[in-house]
C-alpha positions in Angstrom: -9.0 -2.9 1.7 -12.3 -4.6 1.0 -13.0 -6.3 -2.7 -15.9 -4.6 -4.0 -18.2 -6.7 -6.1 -19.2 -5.0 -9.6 -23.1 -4.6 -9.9 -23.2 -6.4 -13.5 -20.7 -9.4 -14.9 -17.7 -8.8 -16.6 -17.3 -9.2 -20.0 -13.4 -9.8 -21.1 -12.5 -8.4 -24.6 -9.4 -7.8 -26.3 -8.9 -4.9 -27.9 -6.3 -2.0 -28.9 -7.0 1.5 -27.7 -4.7 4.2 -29.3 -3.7 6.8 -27.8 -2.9 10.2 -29.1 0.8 10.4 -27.5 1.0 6.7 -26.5 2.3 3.5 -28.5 -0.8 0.8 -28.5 -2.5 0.3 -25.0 -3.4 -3.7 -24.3 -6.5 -3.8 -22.0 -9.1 -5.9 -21.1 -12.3 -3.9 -21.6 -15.6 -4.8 -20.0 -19.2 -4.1 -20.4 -20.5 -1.6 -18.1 -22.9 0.9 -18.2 -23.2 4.2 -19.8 -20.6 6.4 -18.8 -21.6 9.2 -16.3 -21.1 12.8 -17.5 -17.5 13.4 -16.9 -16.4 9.8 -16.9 -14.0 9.1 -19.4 -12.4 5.5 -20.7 -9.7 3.9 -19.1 -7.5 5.0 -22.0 -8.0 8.4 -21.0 -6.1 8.0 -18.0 -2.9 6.3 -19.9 0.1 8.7 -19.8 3.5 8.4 -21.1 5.3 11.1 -19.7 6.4 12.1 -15.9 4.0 14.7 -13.8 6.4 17.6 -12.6 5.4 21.4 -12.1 2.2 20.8 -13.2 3.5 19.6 -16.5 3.8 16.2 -18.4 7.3 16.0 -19.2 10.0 13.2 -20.0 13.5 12.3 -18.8 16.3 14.5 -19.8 18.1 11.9 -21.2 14.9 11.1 -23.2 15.0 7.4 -21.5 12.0 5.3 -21.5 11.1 2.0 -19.9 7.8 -0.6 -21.0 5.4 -1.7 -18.0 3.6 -4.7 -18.8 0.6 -6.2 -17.9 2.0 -9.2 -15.2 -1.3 -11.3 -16.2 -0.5 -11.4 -20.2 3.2 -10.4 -21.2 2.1 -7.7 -22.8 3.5 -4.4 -22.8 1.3 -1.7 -21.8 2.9 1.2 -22.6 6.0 3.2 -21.3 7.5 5.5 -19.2 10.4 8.0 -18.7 13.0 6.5 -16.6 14.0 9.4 -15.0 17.8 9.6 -13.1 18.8 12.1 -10.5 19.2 15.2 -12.4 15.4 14.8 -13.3 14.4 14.2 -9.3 16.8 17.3 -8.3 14.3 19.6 -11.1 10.9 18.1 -9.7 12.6 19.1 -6.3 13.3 22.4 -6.9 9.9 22.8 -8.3 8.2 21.3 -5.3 10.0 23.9 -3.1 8.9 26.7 -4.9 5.3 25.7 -5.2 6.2 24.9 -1.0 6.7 29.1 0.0 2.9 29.5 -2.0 1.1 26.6 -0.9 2.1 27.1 2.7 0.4 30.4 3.0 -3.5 29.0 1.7 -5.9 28.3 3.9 -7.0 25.2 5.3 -9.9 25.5 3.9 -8.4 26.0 0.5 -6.8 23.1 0.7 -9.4 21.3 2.1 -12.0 22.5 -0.5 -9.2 21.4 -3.8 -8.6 17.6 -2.1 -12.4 16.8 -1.7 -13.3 18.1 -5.0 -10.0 15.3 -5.9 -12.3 13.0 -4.0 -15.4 13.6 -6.1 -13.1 13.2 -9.5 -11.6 10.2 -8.2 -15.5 8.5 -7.4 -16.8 9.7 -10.7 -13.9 8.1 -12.4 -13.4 4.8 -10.3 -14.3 1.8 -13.0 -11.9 3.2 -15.3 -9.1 3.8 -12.6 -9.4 0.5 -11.4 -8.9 -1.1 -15.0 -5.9 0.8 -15.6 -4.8 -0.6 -12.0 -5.7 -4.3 -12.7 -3.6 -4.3 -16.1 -0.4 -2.7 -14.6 -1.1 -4.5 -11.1 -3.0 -7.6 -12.3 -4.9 -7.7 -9.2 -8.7 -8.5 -9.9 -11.0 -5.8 -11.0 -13.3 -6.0 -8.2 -10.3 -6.0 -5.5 -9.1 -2.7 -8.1 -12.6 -1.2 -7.3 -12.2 -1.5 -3.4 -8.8 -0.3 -3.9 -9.8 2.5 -5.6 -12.6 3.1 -3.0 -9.8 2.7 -0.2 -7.5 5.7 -2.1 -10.6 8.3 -2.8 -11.7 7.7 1.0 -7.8 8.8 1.9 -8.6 11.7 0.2 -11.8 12.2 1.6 -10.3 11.9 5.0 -7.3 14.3 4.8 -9.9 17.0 3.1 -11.5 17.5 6.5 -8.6 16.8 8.8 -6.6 19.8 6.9 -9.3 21.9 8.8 -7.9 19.9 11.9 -5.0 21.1 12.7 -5.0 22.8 16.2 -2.1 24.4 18.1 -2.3 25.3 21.8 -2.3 27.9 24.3 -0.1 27.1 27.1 -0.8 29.0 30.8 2.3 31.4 30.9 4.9 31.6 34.0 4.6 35.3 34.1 2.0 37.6 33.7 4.0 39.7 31.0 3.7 36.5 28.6 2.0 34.8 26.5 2.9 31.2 25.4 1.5 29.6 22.2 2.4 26.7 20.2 1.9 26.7 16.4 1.7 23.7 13.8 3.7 24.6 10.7 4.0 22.2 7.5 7.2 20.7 7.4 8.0 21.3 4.1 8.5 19.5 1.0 7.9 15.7 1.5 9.4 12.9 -0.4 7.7 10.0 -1.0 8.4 6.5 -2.6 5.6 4.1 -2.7 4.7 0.4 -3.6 3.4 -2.0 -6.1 1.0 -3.8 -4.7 -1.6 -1.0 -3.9 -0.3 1.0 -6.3 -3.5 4.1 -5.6 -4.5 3.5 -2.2 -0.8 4.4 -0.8 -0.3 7.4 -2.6 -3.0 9.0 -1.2 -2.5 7.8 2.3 1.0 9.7 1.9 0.8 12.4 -0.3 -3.1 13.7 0.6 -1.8 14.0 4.4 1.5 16.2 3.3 -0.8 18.0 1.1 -3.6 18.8 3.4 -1.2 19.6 6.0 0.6 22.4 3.6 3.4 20.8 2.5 4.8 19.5 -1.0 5.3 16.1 -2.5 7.9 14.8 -4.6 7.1 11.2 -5.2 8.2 8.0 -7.0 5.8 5.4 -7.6 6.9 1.4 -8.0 8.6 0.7 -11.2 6.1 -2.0 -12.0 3.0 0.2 -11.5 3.4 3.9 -12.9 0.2 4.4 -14.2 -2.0 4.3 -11.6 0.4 7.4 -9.8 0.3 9.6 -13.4 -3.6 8.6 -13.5 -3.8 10.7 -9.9 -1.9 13.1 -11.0 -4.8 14.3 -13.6 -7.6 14.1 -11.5 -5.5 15.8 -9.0 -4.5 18.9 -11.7 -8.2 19.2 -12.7 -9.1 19.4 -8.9 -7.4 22.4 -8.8 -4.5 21.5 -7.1 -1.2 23.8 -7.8 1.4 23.2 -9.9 4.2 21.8 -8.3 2.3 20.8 -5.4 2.4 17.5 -6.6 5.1 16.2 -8.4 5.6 12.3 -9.8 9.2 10.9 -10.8 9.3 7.4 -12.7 11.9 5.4 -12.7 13.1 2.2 -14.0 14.6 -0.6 -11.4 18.1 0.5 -12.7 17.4 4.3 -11.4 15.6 3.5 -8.4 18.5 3.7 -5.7 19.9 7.2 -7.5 16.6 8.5 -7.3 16.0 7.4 -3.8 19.2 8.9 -2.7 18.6 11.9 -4.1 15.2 12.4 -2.3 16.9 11.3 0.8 20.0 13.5 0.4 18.7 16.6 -0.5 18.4 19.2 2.0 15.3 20.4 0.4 13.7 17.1 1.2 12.3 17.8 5.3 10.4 14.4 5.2 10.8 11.1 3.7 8.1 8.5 3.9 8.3 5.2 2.8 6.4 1.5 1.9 8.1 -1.2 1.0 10.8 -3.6 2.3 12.8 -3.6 5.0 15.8 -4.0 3.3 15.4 -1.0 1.5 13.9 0.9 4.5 17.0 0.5 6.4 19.1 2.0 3.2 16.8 4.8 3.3 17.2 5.5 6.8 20.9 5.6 6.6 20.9 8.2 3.7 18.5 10.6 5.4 20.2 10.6 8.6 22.7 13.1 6.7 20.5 15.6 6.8 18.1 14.3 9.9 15.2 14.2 7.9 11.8 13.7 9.8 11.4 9.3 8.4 8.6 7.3 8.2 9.0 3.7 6.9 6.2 0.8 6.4 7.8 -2.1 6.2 8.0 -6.0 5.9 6.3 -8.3 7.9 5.8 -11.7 9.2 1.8 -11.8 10.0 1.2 -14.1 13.0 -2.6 -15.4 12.4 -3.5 -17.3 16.0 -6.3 -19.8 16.3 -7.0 -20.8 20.0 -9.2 -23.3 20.6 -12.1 -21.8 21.7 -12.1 -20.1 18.3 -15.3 -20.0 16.3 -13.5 -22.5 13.3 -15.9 -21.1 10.7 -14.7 -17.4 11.6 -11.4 -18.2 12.2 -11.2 -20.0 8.3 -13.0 -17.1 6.4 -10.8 -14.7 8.3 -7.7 -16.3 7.4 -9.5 -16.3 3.5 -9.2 -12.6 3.5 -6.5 -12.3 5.4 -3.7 -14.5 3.5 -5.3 -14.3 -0.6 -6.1 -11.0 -0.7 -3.9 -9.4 -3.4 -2.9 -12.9 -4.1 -0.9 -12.7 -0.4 0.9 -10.1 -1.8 0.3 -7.2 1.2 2.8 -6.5 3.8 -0.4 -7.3 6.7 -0.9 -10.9 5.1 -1.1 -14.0 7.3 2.1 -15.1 7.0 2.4 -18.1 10.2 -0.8 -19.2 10.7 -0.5 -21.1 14.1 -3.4 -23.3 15.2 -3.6 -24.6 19.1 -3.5 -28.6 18.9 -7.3 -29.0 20.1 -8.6 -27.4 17.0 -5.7 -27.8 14.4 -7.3 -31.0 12.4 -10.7 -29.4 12.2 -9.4 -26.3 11.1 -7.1 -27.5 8.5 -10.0 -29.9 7.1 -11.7 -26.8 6.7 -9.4 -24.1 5.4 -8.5 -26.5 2.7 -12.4 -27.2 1.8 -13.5 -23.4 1.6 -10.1 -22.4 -0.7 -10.9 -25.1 -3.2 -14.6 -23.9 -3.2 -13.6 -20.1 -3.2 -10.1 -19.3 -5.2 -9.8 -19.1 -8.8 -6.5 -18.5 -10.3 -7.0 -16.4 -14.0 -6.8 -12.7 -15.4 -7.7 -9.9 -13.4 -10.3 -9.0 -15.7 -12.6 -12.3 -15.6 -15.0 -12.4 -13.3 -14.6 -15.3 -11.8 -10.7 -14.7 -10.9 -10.2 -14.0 -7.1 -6.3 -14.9 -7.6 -4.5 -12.8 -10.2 -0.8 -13.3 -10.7 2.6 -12.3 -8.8 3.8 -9.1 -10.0 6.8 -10.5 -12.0 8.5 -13.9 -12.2 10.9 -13.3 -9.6 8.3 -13.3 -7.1 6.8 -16.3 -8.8 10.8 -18.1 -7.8 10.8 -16.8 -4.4 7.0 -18.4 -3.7 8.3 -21.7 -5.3 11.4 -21.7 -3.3 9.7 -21.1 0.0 7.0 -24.3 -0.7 10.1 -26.9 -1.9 11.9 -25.5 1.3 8.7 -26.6 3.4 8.7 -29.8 1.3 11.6 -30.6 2.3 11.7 -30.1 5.8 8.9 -32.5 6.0 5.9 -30.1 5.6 2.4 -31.8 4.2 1.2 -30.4 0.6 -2.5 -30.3 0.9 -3.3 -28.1 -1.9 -1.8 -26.4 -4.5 2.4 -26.2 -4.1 3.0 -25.1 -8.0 3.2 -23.3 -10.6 -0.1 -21.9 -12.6 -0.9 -23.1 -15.8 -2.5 -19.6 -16.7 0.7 -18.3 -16.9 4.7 -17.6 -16.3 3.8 -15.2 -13.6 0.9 -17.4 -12.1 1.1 -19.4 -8.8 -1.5 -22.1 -7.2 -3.0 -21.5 -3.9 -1.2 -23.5 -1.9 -1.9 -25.2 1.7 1.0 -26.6 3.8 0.5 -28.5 6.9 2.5 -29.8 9.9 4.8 -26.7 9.3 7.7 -26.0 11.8 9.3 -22.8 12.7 12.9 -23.5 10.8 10.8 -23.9 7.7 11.2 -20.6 5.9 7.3 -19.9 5.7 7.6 -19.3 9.0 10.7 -17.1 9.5 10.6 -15.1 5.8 7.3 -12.8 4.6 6.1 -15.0 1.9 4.2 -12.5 -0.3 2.6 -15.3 -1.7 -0.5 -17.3 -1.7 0.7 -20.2 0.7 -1.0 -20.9 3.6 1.8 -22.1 6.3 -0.1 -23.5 9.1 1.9 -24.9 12.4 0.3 -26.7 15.4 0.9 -25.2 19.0 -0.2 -26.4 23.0 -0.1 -23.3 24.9 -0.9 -19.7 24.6 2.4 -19.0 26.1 4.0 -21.0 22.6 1.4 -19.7 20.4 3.0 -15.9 21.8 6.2 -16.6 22.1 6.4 -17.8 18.3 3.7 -15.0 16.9 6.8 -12.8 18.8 10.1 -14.4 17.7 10.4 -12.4 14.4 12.3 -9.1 13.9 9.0 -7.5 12.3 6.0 -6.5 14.0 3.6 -4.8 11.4 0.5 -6.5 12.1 -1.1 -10.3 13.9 -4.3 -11.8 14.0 -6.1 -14.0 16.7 -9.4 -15.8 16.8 -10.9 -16.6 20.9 -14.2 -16.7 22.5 -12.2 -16.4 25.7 -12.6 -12.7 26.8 -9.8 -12.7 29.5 -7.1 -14.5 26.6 -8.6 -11.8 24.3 -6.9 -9.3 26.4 -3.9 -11.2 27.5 -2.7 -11.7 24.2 -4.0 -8.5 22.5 -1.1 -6.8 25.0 1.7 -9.0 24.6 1.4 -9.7 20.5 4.4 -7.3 19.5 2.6 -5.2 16.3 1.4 -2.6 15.4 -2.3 -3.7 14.0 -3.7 -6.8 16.0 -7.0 -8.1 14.4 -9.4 -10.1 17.0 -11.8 -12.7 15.4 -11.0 -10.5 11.9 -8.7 -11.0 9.4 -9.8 -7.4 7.6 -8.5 -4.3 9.8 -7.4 -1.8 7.6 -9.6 1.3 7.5 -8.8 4.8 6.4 -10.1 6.3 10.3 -7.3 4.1 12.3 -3.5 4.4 12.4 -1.6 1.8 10.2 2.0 1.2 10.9 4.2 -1.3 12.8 6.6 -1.8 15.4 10.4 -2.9 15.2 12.2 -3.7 12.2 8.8 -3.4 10.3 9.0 0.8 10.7 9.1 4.0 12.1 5.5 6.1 12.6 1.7 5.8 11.6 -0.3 6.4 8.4 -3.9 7.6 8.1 -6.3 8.3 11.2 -5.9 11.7 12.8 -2.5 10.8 13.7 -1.0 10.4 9.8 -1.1 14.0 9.6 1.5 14.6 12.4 4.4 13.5 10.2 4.3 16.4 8.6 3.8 18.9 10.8 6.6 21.1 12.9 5.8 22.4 16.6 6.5 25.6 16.9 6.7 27.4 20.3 6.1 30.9 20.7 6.6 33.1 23.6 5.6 36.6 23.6 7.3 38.7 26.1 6.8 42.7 27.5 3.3 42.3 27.7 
């Protein structure tokens, strides 16, 4: 999830863009280039109604619900807050766009999704401007997003032609023994917030290129960005009913999770978000023993030994805790530093974030910290510094509340942090920095080990042999060695214990939604 930087500087205006079936749109518009044939405005992709069948439709009960922008306050338009009744239509639709778009091709499906990836790069400025005002994330980390989401696309395009099934060496020479990959039907799909493009297409281009359906509901707090696919995705070519979106407001949520996991329609259910919720999920599905795959919490161990490079191990840590303003699930989250090393480390962590983080609105340039989604995160973040405050932890930067607004929090540095603290033991999807002093490797492990997630952990060494020591006994699912950046679209993402069941992109994401089949053919 790299931050792309924009070739020219960004100019922030405010303006009101109308829209011809929307209430007025607040956006920050910037000055770019002229647009490319077939680029439209940010406006364009805007839409106030639900994606079902192929169609742009609203709740039954004729419901709506107001995103705002999290930087400003403003509203940026609304939504229909669909209930249960609405998810049950979208999936009965899905199912019957599911007995047609299981008999194309691969090819055919491959050939739709990559001409999706071509819309989606033609159009990527304007989706990540519709992303930063509903997300509030800064425009260039919107551009790499949006980069990460069309390369999802890209990816599942060619593995749909992929997809190999086996002949196994029969037991008689009257047989013939085969095995056959099916699509497992229609998927549901419920996805986060904070990477409000880049996850949808990590689940929904795998079901889809592997021949199966999607009903999906995107965050409450970032709609748009899942309706904005939904065009490009329509204009691709893709069939209607292929792939359906549901929006819902936080009070409709569970009854529209439930539905998707009750339904017998429903084969698959994937997943992102807590692990709260995961666990409720998993519960409802098991009615109907639904094929699950959950991305969960986590609680980032980020190791520096003392034969680290410092300088490495600091501008790793950089990307790996502010990105998204700390607000990803594979942020640093303990950030444990051996004894040898811990003052010079500290010294410098704390020099390079007042040089390199700027807390404003996603749409200045200079911003590399937007806000917290809503002011409830905002509480939690400030709860989790006084808690360290307490205890005895040292403020060395940071520690409050942003003057840019209600929903803004400082970068903050804590030091001499212990493991009661709660920046140690809770996933701070924040930006605080939590950093605790260790002796051994054997602590360093044993601490980086002692939560109930295992999503992903980090570790800086120049010392081959501890390189592969701890690489093997760190308990995740993604390890990162001297890099705090390890998400890419060609390797598997997904962690181990409470922080989820299976793997997302890489060859193996497809597999979720796939059915073995054996077939033995007898009397030959």
């Amino acid at each position: 999830m790299v931050c792309c930087m924009c070739s020219r500087s960004v100019q922030i205006l405010s303006r009101q863009l109308k829209l011809s079936q929307l209430r007025v749109f607040h956006i920050a518009m910037d000055t770019v280039p002229p647009a490319a044939s077939g680029v439209r405005s940010a406006s364009s992709f805007l839409f106030d109604k639900a994606f079902v069948n192929g169609q742009w439709v609203t709740a039954k009960s004729g419901s709506v619900y107001q995103i705002t922008n999290p930087s400003t306050g403003k509203t940026i338009g609304s939504v229909p807050d669909m209930n249960a009744d609405d998810t049950q239509q979208a999936i009965e639709k899905a199912n019957a766009a599911f007995l047609r778009w299981r008999e194309t091709t691969a090819k055919e499906r491959s050939l739709i999704l990559r001409k999706w990836f071509d819309l989606t790069n033609q159009n990527k400025l304007e989706l990540a401007k519709l992303l930063t005002a509903e997300n509030g994330k800064p425009l260039k980390e919107a551009i790499g997003e949006i980069n990460y989401a069309a390369g999802f696309i890209e990816w599942y395009a060619e593995e749909a032609r992929r997809v190999y099934g086996d002949v196994i060496p029969p037991t008689a020479a009257s047989k013939r023994m085969l095995v056959l990959k099916q699509p497992i039907g229609v998927a549901g799909m419920i996805t986060p917030w904070n990477f409000p493009s880049a996850m949808i297409t990590r689940k929904a281009c795998a079901a889809i290129a592997a021949g199966c359906t999607v009903v999906l509901k995107p965050a409450e707090d970032t709609p748009f960005s899942a309706l904005a696919m939904c065009q490009l995705a329509k204009e691709a070519g893709l069939p209607d009913g292929v792939l359906n979106v549901v929006t819902s407001s936080r009070d409709n949520a569970p009854s529209v999770g439930n539905t998707l996991c009750a339904s017998p329609i429903i084969k698959k259910i994937s997943f992102t978000g807590s692990t709260v919720t995961g666990k409720i999920l998993l519960q409802q599905s098991a009615s109907t023993v639904k094929k699950v795959s959950l991305e969960l919490g986590g609680n980032a161990p980020f190791i520096v030994f003392d034969s680290a490079d410092i300088e490495a191990a600091v501008q790793g840590t950089m990307v790996s805790k502010f990105r998204c303003s700390g607000q990803t699930c594979v942020c640093a989250n303990k950030i444990l530093v051996q004894e040898g090393v811990y003052e010079r480390y500290v010294a410098r962590l704390a020099e390079v974030m007042k040089q390199e983080l700027r807390v404003g609105d996603g749409f200045d340039d200079s911003t590399t910290q937007g806000p917290l989604i809503n002011s409830k995160a905002v509480d939690k973040v400030e709860s989790i510094v006084e808690d360290a405050k307490k205890l005895g932890a040292g403020l060395l930067y940071g520690g409050k509340r942003s003057d840019k607004g209600e929903n803004f929090f400082e970068p903050t540095l804590l030091s001499n942090v212990t493991v009661e603290m709660r920046c140690a033991k809770e996933e701070i999807f924040g930006p605080v920095a939590a950093v605790i002093k260790f002796k051994t490797e054997e602590e360093a492990v044993a601490i980086a080990n002692s939560s109930n997630s295992g999503l992903a952990g980090y570790f800086y060494s120049q010392n081959l042999s501890q390189i592969w020591r701890v690489a093997e006994k760190l308990e995740v699912g993604l390890c990162g060695v001297n890099d705090g950046l390890i998400s890419a679209i060609e390797a598997p993402f997904g962690g181990v214990k409470e922080s989820g069941l299976g793997r997302e992109g890489s060859k193996y994401g497809i597999d979720d939604y796939l059915e073995i089949k054996y077939v033995c053919i007898g009397g030959l």
